[in-house]
C-alpha positions in Angstrom: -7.7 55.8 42.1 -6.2 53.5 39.3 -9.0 50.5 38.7 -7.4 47.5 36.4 -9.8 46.9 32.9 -10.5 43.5 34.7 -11.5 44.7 37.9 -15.1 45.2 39.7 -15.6 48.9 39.5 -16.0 50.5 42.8 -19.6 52.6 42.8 -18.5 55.9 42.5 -17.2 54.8 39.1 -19.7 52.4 38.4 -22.7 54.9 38.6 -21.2 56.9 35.6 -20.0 54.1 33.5 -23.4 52.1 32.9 -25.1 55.9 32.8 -23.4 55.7 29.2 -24.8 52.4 28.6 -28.5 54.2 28.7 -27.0 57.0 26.8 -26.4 54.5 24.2 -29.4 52.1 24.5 -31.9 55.4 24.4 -31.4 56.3 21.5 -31.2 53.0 19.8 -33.8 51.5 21.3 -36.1 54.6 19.6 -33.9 54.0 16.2 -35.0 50.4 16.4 -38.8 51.1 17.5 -38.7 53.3 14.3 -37.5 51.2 12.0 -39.8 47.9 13.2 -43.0 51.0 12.9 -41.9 51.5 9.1 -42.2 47.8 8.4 -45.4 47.5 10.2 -46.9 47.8 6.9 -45.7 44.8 5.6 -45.7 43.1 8.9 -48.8 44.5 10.5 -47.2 44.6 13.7 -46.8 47.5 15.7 -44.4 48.0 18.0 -46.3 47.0 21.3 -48.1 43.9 19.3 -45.1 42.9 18.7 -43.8 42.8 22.1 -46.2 40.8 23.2 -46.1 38.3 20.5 -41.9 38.1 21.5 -43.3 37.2 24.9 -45.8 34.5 24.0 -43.2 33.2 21.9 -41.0 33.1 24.3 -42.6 31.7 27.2 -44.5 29.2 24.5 -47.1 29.5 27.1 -50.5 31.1 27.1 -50.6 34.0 29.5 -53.4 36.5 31.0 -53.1 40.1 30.6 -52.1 40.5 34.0 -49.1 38.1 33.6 -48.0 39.8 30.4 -47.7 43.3 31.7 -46.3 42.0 34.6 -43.6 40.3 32.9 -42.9 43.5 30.4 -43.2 46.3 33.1 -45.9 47.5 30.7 -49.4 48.4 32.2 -52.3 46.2 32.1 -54.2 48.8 29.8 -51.6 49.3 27.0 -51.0 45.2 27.3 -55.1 45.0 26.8 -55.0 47.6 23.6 -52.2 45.5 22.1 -53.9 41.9 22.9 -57.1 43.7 20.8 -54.9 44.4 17.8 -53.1 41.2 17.8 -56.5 39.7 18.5 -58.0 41.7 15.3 -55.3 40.4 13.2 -55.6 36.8 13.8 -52.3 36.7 15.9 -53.3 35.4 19.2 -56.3 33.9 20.4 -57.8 34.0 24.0 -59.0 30.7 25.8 -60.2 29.7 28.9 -58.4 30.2 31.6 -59.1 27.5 34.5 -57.4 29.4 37.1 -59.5 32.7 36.5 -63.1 33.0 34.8 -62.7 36.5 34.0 -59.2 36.4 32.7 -58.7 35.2 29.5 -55.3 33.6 28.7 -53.8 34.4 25.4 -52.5 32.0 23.1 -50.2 32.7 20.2 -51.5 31.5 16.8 -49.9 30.3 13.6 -50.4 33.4 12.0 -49.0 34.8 14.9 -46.0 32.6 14.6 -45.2 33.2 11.0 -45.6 36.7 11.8 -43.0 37.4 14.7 -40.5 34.9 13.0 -40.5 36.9 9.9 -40.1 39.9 11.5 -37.4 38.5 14.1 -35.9 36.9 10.7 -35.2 40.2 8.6 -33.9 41.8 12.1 -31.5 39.1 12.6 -30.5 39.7 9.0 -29.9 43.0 9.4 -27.9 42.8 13.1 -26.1 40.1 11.2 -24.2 42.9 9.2 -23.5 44.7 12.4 -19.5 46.0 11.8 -17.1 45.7 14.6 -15.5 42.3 14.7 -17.8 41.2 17.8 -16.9 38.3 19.1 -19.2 36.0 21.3 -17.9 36.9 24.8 -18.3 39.9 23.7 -22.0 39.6 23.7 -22.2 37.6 26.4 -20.9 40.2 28.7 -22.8 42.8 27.1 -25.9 40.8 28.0 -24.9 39.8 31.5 -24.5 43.6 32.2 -27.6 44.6 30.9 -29.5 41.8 32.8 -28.2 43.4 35.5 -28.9 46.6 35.2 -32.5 45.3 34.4 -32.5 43.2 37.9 -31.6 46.1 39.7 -33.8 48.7 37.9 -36.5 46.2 38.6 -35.6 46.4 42.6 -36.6 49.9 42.8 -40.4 50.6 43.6 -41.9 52.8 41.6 
């Protein structure tokens, strides 16, 4: 079956072709976990702190621990560890939460700000230099295919 460039791919060819999407993203995702771990000590962020500072960031909202791993597909535990170590570092706080008296919402703090923005700062210096001529559709597309992939992933019960 002959499919045009600019045609919906039928499912049988669909399966494979985003399969090479996750061949791709694998390993740059771990490339990219790598290389923010090497600059954690200059940043002091590890990897899962800074996740959850990207979140809070984000959102611009304070969130329970609960909400967070929710949100990241992370579990409640590993969210908790890396709320401790932001917490130790001075980058988030936790406040009241009127909603819940035993769950704490947690706040991004200055230092917390200056530290993810530096950090997203020399990464989008870096991408910056990214060959390939990319243009912005180009982007756009790669992001609306990725979103959902993520939507449907997300469908599944595991």
């Amino acid at each position: 079956m002959v499919v045009k460039i600019d045609s919906p791919l039928p499912p049988e060819q669909l399966g494979p072709r985003l399969a090479e999407i996750y061949a791709v993203l694998g390993p740059l995702y771990r490339r990219a976990t790598r290389v923010v771990e090497n600059e954690s000590p200059q940043t002091g962020l590890s990897v899962g702190v800074r996740t959850v500072l990207e979140l809070l960031e984000r959102t611009g909202t304070a969130e329970t621990v609960p909400q967070i791993a929710r949100t990241l597909g992370l579990s409640r535990q590993f969210v908790q560890r890396m709320v401790n170590d932001a917490l130790e570092q001075g980058f988030v706080a936790l406040k009241r939460n009127p909603a819940h008296r035993r769950s704490s919402l947690v706040e991004l703090t200055e230092p917390g700000h200056t530290a993810i923005r530096a950090v997203q700062g020399s990464e989008h210096e870096v991408l910056g230099h990214v060959d390939g001529d990319l243009t912005d559709a180009d982007i756009t597309t790669t992001l609306r295919v990725l979103r959902q992939m993520l939507a449907a992933v997300n469908e599944i019960d595991v």
